[in-house]
PyMOL commands that place a pseudoatom at each C-alpha (Angstrom):
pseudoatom trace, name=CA, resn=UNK, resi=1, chain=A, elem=C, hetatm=0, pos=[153.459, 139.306, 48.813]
pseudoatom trace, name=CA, resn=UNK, resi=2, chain=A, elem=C, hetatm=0, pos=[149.705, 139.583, 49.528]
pseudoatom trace, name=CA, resn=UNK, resi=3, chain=A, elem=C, hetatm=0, pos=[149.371, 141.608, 52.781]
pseudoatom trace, name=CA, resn=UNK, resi=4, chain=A, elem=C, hetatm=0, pos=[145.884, 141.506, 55.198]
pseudoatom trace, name=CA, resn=UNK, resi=5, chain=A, elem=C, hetatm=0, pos=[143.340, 139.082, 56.556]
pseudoatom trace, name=CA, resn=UNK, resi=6, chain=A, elem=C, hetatm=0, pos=[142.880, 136.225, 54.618]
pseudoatom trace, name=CA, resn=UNK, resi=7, chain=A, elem=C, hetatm=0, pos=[139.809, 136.482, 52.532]
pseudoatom trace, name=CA, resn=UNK, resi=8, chain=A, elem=C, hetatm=0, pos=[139.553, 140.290, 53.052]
pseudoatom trace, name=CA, resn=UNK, resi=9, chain=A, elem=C, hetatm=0, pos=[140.883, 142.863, 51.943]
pseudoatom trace, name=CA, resn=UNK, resi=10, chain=A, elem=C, hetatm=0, pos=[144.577, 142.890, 51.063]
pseudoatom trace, name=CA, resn=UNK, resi=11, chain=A, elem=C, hetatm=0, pos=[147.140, 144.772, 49.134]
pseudoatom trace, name=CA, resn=UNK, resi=12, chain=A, elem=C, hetatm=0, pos=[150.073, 143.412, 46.882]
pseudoatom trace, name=CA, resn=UNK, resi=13, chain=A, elem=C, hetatm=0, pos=[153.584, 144.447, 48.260]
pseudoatom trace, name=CA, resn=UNK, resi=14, chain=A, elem=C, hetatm=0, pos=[156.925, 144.910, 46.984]
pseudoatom trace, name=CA, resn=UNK, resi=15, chain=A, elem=C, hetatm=0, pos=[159.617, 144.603, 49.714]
pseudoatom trace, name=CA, resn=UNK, resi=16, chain=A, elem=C, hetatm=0, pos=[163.510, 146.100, 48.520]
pseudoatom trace, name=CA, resn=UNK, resi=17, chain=A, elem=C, hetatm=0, pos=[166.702, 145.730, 50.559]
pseudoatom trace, name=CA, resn=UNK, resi=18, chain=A, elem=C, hetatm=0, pos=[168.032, 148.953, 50.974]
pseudoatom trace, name=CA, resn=UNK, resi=19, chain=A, elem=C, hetatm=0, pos=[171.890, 149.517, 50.668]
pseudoatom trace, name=CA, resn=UNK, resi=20, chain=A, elem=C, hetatm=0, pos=[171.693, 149.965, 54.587]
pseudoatom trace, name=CA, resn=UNK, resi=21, chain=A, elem=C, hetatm=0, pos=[170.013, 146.372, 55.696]
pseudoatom trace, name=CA, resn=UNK, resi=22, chain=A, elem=C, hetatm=0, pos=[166.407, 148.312, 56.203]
pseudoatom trace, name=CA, resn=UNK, resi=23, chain=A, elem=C, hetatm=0, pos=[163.468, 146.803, 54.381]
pseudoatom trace, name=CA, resn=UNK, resi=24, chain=A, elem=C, hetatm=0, pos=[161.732, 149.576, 52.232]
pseudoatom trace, name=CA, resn=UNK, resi=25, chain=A, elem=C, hetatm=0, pos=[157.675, 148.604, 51.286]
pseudoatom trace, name=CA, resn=UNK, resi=26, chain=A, elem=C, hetatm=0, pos=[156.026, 149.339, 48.093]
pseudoatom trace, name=CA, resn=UNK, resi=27, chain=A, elem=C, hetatm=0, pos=[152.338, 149.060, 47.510]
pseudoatom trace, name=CA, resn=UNK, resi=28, chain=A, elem=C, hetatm=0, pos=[151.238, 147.929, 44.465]
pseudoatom trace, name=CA, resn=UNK, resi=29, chain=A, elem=C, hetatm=0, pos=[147.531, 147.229, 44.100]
pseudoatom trace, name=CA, resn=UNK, resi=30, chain=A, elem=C, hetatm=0, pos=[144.481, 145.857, 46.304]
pseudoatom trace, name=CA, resn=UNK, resi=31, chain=A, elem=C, hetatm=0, pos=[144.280, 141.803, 45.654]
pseudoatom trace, name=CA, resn=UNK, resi=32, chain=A, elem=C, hetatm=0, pos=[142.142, 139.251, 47.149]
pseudoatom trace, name=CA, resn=UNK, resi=33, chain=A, elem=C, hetatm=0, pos=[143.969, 135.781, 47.460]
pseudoatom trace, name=CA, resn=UNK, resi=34, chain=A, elem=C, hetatm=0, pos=[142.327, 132.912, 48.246]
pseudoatom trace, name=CA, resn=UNK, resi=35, chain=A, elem=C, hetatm=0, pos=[143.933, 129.613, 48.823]
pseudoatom trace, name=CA, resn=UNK, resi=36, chain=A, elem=C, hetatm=0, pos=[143.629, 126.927, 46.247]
pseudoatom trace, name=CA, resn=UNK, resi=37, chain=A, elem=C, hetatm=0, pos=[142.760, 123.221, 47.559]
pseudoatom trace, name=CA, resn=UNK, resi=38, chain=A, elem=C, hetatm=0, pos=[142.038, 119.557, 46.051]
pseudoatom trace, name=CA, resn=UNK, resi=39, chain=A, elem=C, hetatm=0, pos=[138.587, 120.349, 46.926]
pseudoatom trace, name=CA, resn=UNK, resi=40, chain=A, elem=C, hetatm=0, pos=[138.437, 123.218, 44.733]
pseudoatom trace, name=CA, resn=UNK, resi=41, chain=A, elem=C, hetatm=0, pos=[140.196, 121.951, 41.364]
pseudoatom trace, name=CA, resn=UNK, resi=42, chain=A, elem=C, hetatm=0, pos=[138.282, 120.278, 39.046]
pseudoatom trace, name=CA, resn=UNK, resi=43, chain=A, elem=C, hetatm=0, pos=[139.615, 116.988, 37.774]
for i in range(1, 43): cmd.bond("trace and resi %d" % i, "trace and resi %d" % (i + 1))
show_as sticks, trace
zoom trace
């Protein structure tokens, strides 16, 4: 999932269930996301 402010900067993370219920975080790569609208396709 992308984490950080929308339309900043961000990072792409992994979360794993661990054998003991805890969340372990993995991050992968800096991504920008930005959210894709009817205004913004072209038809």
């Amino acid at each position: 999932m992308p984490l950080g402010s929308s339309g900043g900067d961000q990072s792409l993370v992994v979360l794993s269930k661990q054998p003991n219920a805890t969340l372990a975080q993995r991050e992968l790569l800096p991504v920008r996301f930005v959210p894709i609208t009817r205004d913004h396709i072209d038809a």
